[in-house]
N, C-alpha and C positions, 0 to 999 in steps of 0.2 A: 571750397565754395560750391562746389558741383555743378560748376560751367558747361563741365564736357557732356554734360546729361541736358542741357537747356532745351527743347523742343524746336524750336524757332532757327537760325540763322546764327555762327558763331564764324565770325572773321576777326582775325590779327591783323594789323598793320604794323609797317615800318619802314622807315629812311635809313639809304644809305648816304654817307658823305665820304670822298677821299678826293686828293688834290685838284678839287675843282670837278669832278665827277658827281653828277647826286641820280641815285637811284628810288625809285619806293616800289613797295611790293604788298601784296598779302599772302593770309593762309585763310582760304576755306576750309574752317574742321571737317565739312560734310566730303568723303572722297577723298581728303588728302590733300587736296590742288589749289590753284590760285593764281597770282597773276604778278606780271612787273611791269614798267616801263622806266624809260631814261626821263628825268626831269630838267628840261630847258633854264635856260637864261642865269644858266653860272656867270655868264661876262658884268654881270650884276654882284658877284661874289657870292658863292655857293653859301648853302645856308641848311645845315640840317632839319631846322624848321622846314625850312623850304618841302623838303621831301617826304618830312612824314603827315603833311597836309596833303600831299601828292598822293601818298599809301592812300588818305583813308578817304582820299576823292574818288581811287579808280577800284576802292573795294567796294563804296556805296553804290557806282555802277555795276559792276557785278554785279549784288545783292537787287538791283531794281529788274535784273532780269526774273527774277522768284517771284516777283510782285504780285504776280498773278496768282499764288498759291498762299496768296497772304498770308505771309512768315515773318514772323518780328526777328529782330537782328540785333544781336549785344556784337559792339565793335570796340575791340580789346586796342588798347594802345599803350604804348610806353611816351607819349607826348605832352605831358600838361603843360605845355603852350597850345600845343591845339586845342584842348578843352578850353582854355582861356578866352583863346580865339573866340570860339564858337558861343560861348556863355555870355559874351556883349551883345549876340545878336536871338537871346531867348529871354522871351517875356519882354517886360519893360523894364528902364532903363536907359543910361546914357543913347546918344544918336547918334554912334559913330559914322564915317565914312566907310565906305569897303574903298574907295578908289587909293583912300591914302593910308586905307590896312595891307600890314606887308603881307607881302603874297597874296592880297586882295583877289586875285583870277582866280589862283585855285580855290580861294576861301570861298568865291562867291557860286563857284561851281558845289562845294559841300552845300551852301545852304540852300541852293534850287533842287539839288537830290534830297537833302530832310524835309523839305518841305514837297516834296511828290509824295514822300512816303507817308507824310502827315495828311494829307488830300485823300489818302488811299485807303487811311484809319491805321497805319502800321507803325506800331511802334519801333524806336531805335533808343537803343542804349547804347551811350560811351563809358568803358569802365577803363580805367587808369590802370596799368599791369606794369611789373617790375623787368627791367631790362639788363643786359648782361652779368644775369643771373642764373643763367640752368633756366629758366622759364619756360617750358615747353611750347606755347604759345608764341612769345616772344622769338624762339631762337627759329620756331619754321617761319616766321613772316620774316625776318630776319634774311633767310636766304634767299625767298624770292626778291627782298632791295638788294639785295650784294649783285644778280641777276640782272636787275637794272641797271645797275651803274654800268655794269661789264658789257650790256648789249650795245652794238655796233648801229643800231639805228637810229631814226630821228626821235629826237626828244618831245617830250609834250610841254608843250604851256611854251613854247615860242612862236612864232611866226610862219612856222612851218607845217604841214599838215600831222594833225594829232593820232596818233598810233599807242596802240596798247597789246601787250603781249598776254594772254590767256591759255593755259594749258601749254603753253610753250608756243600757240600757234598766233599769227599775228592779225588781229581786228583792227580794221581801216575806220 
């Protein structure tokens, strides 16, 4: 497809899930780097949805710091729930709730970031990519959620102050 050639912004995302653990992460192609955090509110019952709505929340943040250099952004995922997700709330069509859509918080956090980015004239593409497949894509956003679940610190989207890990280093 000649992705890795795109001009613009190329992030991967993805969730991790294990015993109640949910991590999500990305990969910035540009540099190599990228980012995790821990994703809150397992005592709800962890949810791999949960987390890769989480990836590709704290990747559109990333990507809004570029904003300035107006750079359009294809964000790669292996999630079609999340596409799903997100497709009730473009264009017209039904009227859902966000309060009584699952993960409603994080969802409602993607769509005030697409919509910055639409204010700003900058395109975003979600493209749907194959997972535990050799994926290159896939497997480096892959380890920064494995990253997240394993980090020791507070999780986001709970009740407690929201932290995000970058470069390895931790944004308040």
């Amino acid at each position: 497809m000649g992705i890795s050639r795109f001009p613009g912004l190329i992030y991967a995302t993805d969730g991790s899930q294990e015993k109640g653990n949910m991590g999500a992460g990305f990969n910035r192609h540009e540099g190599g780097t990228g980012g995790f955090c821990k994703v809150g509110r397992d005592e709800e019952g962890s949810s791999s949805n949960r987390a890769e709505r989480a990836a590709a929340c704290i990747a559109l943040e990333d990507a809004m710091a570029y904003a300035s250099s107006r750079r359009q952004l294809i964000l790669l995922t292996d999630s079609k729930c999340l596409l799903m997700a997100i497709q009730k709330w473009i264009g017209e069509g039904i009227d859902p709730s966000i309060k009584a859509s699952p993960d409603g918080d994080i969802l409602r956090e993607i769509l005030e970031l697409l919509r910055a980015r639409i204010d700003l004239g900058l395109s975003t593409l979600l493209v749907i990519i194959k997972s535990h497949r050799g994926e290159f894509f896939n497997e480096m956003a892959d380890r920064w959620a494995d990253k997240g679940r394993h980090t020791e610190t507070n999780a986001r989207w709970t009740s407690l102050r929201q932290r995000l890990y970058s470069h390895g280093q931790l944004l308040a």
